[in-house]
LOPAMAR-381823 format. One line per 3 residues: number of its first residue (from 1); their letters; for each residue x, y, z of C-alpha. Coordinates in steps of 0.05 Angstrom, whole numbers. Last residue first. Layout:
// residues N
NUM	a	X/Y/Z ~ ...
***
This chain:
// residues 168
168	xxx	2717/-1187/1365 ~ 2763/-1245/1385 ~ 2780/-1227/1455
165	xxx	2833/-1269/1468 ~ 2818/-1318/1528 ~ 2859/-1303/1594
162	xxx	2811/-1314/1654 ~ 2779/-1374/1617 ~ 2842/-1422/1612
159	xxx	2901/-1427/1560 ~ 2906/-1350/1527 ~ 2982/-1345/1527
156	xxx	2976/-1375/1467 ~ 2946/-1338/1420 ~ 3009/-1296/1390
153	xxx	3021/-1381/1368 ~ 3094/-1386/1338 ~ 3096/-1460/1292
150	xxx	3107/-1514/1326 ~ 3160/-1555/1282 ~ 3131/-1615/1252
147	xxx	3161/-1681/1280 ~ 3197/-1718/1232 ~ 3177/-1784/1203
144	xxx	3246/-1822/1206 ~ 3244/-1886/1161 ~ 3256/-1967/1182
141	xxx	3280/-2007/1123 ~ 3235/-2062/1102 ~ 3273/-2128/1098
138	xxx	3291/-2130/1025 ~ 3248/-2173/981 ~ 3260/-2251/994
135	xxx	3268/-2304/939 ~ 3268/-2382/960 ~ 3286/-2429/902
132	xxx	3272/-2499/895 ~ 3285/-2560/851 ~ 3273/-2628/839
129	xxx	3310/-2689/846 ~ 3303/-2750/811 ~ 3279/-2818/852
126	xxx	3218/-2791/836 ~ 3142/-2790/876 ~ 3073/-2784/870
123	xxx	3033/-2811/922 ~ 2967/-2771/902 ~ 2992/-2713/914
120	xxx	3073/-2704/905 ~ 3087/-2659/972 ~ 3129/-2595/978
117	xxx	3120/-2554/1037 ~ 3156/-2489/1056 ~ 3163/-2470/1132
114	xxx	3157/-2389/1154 ~ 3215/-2378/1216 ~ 3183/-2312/1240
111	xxx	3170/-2249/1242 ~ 3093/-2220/1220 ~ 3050/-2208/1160
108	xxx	3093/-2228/1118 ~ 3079/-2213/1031 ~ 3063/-2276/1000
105	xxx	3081/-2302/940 ~ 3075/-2378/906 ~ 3111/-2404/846
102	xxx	3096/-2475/817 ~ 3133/-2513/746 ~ 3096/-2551/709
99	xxx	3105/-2627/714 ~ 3035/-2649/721 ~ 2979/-2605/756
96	xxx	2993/-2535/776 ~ 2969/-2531/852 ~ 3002/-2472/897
93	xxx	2969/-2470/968 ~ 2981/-2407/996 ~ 2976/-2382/1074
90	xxx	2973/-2454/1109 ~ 2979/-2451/1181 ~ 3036/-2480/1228
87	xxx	3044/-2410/1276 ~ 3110/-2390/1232 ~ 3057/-2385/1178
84	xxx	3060/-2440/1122 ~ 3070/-2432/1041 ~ 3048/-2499/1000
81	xxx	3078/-2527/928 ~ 3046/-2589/895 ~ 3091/-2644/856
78	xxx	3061/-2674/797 ~ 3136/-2712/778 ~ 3199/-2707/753
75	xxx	3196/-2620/769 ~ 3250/-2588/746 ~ 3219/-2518/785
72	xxx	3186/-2502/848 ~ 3199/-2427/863 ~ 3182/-2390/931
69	xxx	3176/-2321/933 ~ 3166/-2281/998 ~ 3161/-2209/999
66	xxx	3182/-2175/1068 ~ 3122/-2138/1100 ~ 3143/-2158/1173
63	xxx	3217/-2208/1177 ~ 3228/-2275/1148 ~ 3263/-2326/1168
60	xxx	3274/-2393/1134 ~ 3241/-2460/1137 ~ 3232/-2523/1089
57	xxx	3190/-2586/1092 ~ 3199/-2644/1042 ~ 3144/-2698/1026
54	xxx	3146/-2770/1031 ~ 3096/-2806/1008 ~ 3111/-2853/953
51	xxx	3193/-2863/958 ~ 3223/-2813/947 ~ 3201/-2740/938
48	xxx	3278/-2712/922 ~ 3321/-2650/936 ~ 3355/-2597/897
45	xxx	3366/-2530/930 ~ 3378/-2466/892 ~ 3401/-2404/931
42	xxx	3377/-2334/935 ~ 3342/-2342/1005 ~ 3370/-2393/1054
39	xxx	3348/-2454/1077 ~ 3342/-2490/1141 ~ 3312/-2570/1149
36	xxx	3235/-2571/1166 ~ 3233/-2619/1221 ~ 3174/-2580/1262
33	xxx	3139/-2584/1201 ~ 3149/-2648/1185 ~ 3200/-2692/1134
30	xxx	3257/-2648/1135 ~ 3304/-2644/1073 ~ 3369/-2682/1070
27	xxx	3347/-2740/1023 ~ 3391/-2804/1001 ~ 3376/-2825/940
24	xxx	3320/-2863/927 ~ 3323/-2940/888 ~ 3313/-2976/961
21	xxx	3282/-2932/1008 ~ 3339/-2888/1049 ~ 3354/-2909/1119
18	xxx	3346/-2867/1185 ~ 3372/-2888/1242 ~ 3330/-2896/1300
15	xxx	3354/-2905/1364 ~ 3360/-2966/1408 ~ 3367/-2964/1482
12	xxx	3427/-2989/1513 ~ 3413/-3046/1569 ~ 3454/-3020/1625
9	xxx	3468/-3085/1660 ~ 3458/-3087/1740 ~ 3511/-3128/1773
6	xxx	3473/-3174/1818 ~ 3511/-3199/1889 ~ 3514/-3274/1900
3	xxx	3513/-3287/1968 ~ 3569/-3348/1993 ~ 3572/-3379/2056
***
């Protein structure tokens, strides 16, 4: 006689892919905070809140006491401007209302990869870009503080009870 003998099928599981709304260009910025795409200080980046509800997350390092400036500029729409600790919390919250531009500063208070939000409140949203700019002071430069010389003490040879200096 004849068994039969199953073949197992890999069913393949389906990923996402992500697809731009129709009328928005395509986007490249992340959309959390732990998807917050890289950026580097001293350069312009253009990206777009499209459609209703998205928002844009940025990150870059930062090292103790460095300056941070963040610039929101060419703005289509009422966007809002936030600064986030490496540890997910909100440090400034920059709120101009219509299309005028936002900076926020903040001087670190630790290392770390510090995320930049941008968010239109109320929904708002462009299928043009906008634009931001991350500034960064120098990272503070480490300096020597010498050790004072000791200066010659006649005195000490006078360290416990039995040798004490007579002072008078």
């Amino acid at each position: 006689t004849h068994t039969p003998t199953r073949t197992p099928t890999i069913t393949p599981t389906p990923t996402h892919t992500p697809t731009t709304a129709p009328g928005c260009p395509g986007d490249y910025a992340g959309d959390t905070f732990a998807a917050a795409t890289d950026i580097i200080a001293d350069n312009e980046y253009t990206a777009y809140l499209c459609p209703s509800g998205d928002e844009d997350w940025f990150k870059f390092n930062v090292m103790t006491d460095q300056q941070i400036t963040l610039q929101l500029y060419d703005l289509p729409a009422d966007y809002d401007l936030q600064l986030y600790s490496p540890a997910n919390i909100m440090l400034v919250d920059g709120q101009q209302s219509g299309t005028t531009g936002e900076q926020v500063f903040h001087k670190a208070t630790t290392d770390g990869a510090y995320r930049a939000r941008v968010y239109g409140p109320s929904g708002a949203a462009s299928a043009t870009g906008y634009k931001l700019r991350l500034l960064l002071s120098d990272p503070p430069t480490p300096t020597h503080t010498p050790t004072p010389a000791c200066v010659p003490d006649d005195y000490e040879a006078n360290d416990d009870a039995d040798h004490a200096y007579n002072m008078g």
